[in-house]
Backbone as numpy.savetxt, mean C-alpha at the origin, in Angstrom:
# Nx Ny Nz CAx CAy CAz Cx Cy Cz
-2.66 -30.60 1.74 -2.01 -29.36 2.11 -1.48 -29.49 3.53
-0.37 -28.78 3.62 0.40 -28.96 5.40 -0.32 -28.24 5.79
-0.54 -28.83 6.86 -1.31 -27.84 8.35 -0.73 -26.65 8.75
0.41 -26.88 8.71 1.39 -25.70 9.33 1.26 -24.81 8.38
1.26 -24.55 7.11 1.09 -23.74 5.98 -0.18 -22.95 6.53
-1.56 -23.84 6.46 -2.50 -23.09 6.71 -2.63 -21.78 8.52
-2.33 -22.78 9.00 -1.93 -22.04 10.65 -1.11 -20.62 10.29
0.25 -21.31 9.54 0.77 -19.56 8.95 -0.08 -18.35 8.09
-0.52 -18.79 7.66 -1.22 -18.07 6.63 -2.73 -17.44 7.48
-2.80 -18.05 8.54 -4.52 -17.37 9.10 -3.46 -16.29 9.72
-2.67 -16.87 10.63 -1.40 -15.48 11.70 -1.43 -14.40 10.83
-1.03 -14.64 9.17 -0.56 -13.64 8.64 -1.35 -12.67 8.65
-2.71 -13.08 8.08 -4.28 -12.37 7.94 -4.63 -11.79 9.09
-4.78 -12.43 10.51 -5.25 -11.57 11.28 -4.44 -10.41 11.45
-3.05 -10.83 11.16 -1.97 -9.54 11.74 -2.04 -8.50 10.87
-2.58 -9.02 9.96 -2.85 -7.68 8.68 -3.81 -7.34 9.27
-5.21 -7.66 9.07 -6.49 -7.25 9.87 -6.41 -5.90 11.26
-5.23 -6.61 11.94 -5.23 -5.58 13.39 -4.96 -4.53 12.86
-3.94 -4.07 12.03 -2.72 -2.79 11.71 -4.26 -1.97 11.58
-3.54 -0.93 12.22 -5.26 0.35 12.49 -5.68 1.64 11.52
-3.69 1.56 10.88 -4.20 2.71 9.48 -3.81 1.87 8.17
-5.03 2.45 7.36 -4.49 2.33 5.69 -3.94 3.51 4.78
-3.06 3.64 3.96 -1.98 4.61 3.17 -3.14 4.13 1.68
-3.87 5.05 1.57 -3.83 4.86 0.05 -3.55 5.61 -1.18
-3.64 5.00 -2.52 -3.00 6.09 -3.36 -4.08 6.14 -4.15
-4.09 7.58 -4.67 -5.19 8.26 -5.38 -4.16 8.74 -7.26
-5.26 8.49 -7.61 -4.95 8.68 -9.31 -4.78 10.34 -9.65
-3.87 10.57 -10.25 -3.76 12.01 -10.60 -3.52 12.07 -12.63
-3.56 12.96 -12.92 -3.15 13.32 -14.18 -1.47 13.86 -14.77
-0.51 13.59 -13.60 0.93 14.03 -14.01 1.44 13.09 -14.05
1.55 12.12 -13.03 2.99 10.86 -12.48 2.30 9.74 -13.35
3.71 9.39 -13.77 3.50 8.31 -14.51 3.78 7.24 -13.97
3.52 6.14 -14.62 3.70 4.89 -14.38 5.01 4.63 -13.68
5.65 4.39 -14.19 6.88 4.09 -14.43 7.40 5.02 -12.42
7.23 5.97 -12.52 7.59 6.94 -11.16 6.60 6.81 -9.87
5.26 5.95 -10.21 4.08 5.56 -9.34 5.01 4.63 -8.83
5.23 3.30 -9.91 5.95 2.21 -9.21 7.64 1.99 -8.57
8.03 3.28 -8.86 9.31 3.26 -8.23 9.44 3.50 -7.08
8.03 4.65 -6.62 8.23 5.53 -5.13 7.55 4.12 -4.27
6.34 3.05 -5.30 5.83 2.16 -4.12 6.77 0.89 -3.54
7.52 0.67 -4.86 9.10 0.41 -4.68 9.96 0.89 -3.16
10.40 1.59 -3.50 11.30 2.46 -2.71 10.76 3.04 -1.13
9.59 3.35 -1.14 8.97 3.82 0.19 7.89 3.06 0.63
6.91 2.07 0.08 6.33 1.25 0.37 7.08 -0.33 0.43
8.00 -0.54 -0.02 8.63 -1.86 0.35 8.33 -2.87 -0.84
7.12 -2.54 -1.70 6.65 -3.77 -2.74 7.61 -4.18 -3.73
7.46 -5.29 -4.11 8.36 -5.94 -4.64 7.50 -5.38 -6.52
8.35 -5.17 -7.41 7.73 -4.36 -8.93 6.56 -5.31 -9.30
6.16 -6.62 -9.23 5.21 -6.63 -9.65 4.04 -6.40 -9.09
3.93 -5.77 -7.43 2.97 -5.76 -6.71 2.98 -4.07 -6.99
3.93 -3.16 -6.81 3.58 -1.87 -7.60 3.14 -1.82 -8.76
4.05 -2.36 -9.63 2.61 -2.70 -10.99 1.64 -3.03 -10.86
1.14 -3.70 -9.89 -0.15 -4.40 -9.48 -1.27 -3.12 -9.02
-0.33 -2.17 -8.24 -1.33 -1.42 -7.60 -1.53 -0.24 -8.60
-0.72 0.37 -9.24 -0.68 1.11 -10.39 -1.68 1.06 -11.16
-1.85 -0.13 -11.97 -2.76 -0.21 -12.78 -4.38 -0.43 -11.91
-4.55 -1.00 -10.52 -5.73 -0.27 -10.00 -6.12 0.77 -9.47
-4.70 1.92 -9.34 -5.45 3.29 -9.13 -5.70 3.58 -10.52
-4.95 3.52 -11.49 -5.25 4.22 -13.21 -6.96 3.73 -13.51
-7.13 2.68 -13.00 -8.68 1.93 -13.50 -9.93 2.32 -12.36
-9.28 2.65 -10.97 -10.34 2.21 -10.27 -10.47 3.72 -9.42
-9.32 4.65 -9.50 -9.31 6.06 -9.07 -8.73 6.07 -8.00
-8.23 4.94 -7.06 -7.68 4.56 -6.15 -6.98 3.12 -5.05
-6.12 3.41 -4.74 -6.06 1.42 -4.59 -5.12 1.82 -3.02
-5.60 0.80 -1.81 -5.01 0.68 -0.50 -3.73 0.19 -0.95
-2.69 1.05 -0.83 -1.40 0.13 -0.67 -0.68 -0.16 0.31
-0.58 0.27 1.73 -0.15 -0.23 3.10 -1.26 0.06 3.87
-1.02 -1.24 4.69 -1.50 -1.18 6.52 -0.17 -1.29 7.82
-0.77 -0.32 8.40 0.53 -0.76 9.15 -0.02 0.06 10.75
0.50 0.85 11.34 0.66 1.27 12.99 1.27 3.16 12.06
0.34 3.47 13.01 0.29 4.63 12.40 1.87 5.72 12.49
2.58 5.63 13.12 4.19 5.56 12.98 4.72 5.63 11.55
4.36 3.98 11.08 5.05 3.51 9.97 4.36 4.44 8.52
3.00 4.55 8.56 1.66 4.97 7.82 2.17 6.46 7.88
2.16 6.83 8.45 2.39 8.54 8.53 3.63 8.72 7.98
5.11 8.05 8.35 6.53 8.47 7.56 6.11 8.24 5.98
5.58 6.95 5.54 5.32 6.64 4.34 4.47 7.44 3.99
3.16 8.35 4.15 2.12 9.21 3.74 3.00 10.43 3.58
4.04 10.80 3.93 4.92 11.91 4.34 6.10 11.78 2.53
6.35 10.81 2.61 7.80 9.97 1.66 6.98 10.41 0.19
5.70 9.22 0.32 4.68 9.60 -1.02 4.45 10.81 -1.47
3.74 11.99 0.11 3.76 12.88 -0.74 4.41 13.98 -1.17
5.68 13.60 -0.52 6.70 14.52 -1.10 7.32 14.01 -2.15
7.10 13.45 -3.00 7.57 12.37 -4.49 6.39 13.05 -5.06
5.59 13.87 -4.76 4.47 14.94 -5.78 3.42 13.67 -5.83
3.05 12.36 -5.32 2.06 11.45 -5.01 0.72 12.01 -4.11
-0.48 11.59 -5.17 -1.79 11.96 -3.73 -2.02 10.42 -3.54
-1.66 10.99 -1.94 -2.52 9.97 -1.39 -2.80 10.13 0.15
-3.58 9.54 0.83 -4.34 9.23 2.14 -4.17 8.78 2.93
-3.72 8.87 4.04 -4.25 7.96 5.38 -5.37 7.92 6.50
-5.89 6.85 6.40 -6.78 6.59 7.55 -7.34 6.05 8.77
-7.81 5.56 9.62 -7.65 4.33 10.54 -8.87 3.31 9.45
-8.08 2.12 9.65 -8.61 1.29 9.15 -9.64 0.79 9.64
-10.97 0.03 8.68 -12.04 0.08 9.38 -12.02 -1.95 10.21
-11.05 -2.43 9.17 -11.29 -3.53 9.93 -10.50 -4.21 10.89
């Protein structure tokens, strides 16, 4: 494996690690699929199979972290979600 690969990949992790809030989304009984993954699409930035990704762990698990970021970015997006009729959360992150 390249060295340089691994060196990128720890940067990436800690820089995730710092970001101080998490956005998460909570499972409801109206929004469907299909409108979960468009808004994480569209206002979270994920590319469809990582909204599909998160979709099917709020439907299973009652809830799933989908951004970290600087609370700026966390708050417009907590704002975007829940005006798309989305529950969800923000918090400071614990790690």
């Amino acid at each position: 494996m390249n060295p340089n690969t691994i060196e990128q990949e720890d940067a990436d992790v800690a820089t995730i690690e710092a970001l101080p809030y998490v956005l998460t989304l909570h499972n409801d009984d109206f929004n469907t699929f299909d409108w979960v993954i468009k808004c994480l699409v569209n206002v979270c930035n994920h590319k469809f199979l990582q909204a599909t990704q998160c979709a099917h762990i709020v439907h299973n698990n009652g809830k799933c972290d989908v951004k970290k970021g600087d609370y700026d970015e966390i708050k417009t997006m907590y704002e975007k979600l829940q005006s798309a009729n989305l529950t969800v959360s923000m918090q400071e992150s614990e790690t």
